[in-house]
Phi, psi and omega in degrees: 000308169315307193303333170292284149026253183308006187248279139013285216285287202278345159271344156325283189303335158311300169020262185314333217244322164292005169292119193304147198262018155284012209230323196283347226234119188257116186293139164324305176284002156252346149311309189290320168303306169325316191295311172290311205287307140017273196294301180280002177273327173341295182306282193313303195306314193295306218291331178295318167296341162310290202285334188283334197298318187286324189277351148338285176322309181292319188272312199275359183293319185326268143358284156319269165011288164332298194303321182282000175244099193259193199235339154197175173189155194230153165139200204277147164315099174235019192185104170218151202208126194066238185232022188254145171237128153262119205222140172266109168309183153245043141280353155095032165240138191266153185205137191240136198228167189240125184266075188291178174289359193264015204279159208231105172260125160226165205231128210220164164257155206323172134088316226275195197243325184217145181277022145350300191258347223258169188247137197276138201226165167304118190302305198304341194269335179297147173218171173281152198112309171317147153286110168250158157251116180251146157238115203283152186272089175300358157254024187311172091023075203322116159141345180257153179232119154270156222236115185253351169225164143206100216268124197227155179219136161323141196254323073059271215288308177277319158289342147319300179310326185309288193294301175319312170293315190298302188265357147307295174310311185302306164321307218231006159314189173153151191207159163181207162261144180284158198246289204212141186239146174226090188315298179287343149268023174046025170304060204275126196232116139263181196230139161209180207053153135294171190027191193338337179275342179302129181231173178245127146245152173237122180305018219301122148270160186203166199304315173315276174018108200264139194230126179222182173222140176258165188281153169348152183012063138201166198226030173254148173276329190294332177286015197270104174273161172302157149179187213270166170277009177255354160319327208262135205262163123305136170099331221281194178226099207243185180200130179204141189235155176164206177270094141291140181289172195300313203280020196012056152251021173210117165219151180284085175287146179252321177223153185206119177225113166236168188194143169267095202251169182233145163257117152275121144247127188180198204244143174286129174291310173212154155227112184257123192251337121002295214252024216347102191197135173221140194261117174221186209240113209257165198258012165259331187242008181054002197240168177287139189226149184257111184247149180279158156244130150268179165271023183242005187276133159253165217212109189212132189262127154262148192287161165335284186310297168335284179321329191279311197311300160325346190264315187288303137014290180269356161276337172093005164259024181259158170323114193262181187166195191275347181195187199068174188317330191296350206293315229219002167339093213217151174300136122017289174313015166348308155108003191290170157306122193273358163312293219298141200253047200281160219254355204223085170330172215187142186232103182353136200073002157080315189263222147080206208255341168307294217291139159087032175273137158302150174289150186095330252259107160332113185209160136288165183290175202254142190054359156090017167292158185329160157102309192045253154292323163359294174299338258216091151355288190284325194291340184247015153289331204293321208268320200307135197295155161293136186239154146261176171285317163327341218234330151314158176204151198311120187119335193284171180238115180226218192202147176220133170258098160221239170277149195298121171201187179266296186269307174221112172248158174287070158350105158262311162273053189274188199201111168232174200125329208300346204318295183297349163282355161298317184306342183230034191328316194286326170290338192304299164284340158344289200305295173320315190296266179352292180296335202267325206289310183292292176310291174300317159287008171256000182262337189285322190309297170320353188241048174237000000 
């Protein structure tokens, strides 16, 4: 529209520049007329730029409006009253919908796909908690929002499910640092454990492969979205389930949920426990980082005695032998990435029926040493006590695994207790990586 204008514009003024300048000598009383007509075309451009800013205006409210009525939306049940459902997303937006009598309920199990199966149930039959997909009625009544479906899963029903998938992952799972991505065979090679324990898996994905990433500052698989395999880095930190060979260094993934997460180590500067926030000073970059606690963060002090075995341990200087700490003894130097978030705890002695087991996971020791689990870095991060935030204090020194950030990040894991595991920092997080990767990712995996 300008480039017309100014197209306009600039041969007006050409004109004008050939008019002769006796046609220019204007009478006072066509100047003044000139002036007015002026003065009211002025008036007409504001009121026309007025009425287009209101029909803007008007277009963008529209679209909004829309946006506070979605057409459908899922999430949990948190409120019921009459025939009124209040349901929570999980963007954490709330929606209060009017349930009439025609409305069509039905009730489905976690996983399914379709309403095949599913059985038509009652508003009396809804509870807080349930999951729902409500779909709204476009012919509700103007100013009401009405519920013309409503598809529901048992709050029960779905933490069943929860502990069934939590113990898939654990069964048929395997995590680590990603190594290498081979986009075009859909090969994925990590690395995972440390020291004499460390191994390489190789990964196979295939079009079936449900593949996901998680989102920004988070560490929920339900925010966890699709995307391509070319998404996923060297470095990143991944979990895949699926048929393993026996020594679970090769698996036919089924599912691949990945991310790019941080370690931190360093001492707390400040704490606002109101507000679960922690300020801390980190010892590789000097500079301060703001870490969030959520409630899904785990959070574990180690005792004293722990913290030397582990330290001496990761330093290579406790005694080897068949079982117990000696078994997996290793230098710092290891050569692992001190990046790495890997997923398969190693059970003392290395080999055996231990090996690739989870933390937590029911296995026997590896090779019948001595000892048992005992020996075993995540199993006795495992044992290491629970903390709050309430229970830091300004000065500890603790290790953290969280969301990829500069400044300010999320907390999937911490560890406080650390001092003597600062002395070997790099093996240190190896280990914090293994436990937070073994644990923590098979429960977030479990909860979609």
């Amino acid at each position: 529209m300008l480039n017309l204008l100014s197209h306009w514009l600039v041969y007006r003024t050409r004109n004008d520049s050939r008019t002769p300048v006796t046609v220019r000598m204007w009478t006072v009383e066509k100047w003044l007329m000139n002036r007015n007509t002026k003065i009211r075309t002025s008036a007409s451009l504001v009121l026309m730029a007025l009425s287009v800013a209101l029909l803007a205006t008007a277009a963008l409210l529209a679209p909004m409006a829309g946006a506070q009525a979605p057409s459908r939306f899922v999430g949990a049940i948190t409120a019921i009253g009459g025939t009124t459902l209040t349901v929570k997303t999980d963007a954490g937006q709330a929606y209060q919908v009017d349930v009439p009598s025609g409305a069509s309920i039905k009730r489905i199990a976690p996983g399914q796909k379709d309403l095949s199966t599913a059985t038509t149930i009652q508003f009396s039959d809804l509870a807080i908690g349930d999951r729902a997909l409500v779909k709204l009625d476009p012919d509700a009544p103007a100013g009401t929002t009405q519920a013309l479906q409503i598809v529901a899963v048992k709050q029960a029903d779905v933490a069943q499910k929860q502990q069934k998938d939590r113990e898939d992952w654990q069964r048929r799972g395997v995590g680590g640092l990603v190594k290498s991505v081979d986009v075009g065979s859909g090969v994925i090679v990590l690395t995972s454990g440390s020291g004499a324990a460390t191994k390489t898996i190789t990964v196979n994905t295939t079009k079936t492969t449900m593949l996901k990433r998680y989102a920004t500052a988070s560490v929920s698989f339900d925010a966890a979205q699709p995307a391509l395999i070319d998404t996923i880095h060297a470095g990143d930190q991944l979990r895949a389930r699926g048929t393993k060979n026996a020594d679970s260094t090769t698996i036919a993934a089924e599912e691949v949920v990945s991310g790019t997460f941080r370690n931190i180590s360093g001492t707390i500067a400040s704490l606002d426990t109101a507000g679960s926030t922690l300020v801390v000073k980190d010892l590789t970059t000097k500079k301060q980082i703001t870490i969030h606690i959520t409630p899904d963060a785990q959070m574990r002090r180690l005792p004293d005695r722990m913290a030397a075995m582990l330290a001496a341990r990761l330093k290579g200087t406790t005694a080897g032998g068949g079982g117990g700490l000696g078994g997996n003894a290793q230098p710092s130097t290891g050569g692992v990435a001190p990046t790495q978030r890997g997923g398969q705890g190693q059970s003392g002695g290395g080999g055996g029926q231990g090996g690739g087991q989870w933390p937590g996971q029911a296995g026997g020791p590896a090779g019948g040493a001595p000892g048992g689990g005992g020996g075993d870095p995540q199993q006795m991060l495992n044992r290491a006590p629970v903390i709050q935030i309430a229970d830091l204090k300004k000065g500890d020194a603790i290790m953290v695994v969280s969301t990829d950030g500069t400044t300010d990040v999320t907390a999937i894991t911490l560890l406080a207790g650390v001092e003597p595991l600062l002395e070997a920092p790099a093996a240190s997080q190896n280990m914090l990586n293994n436990w937070s990767m073994g644990s923590g990712g098979a429960e977030a995996a479990a909860a979609q």
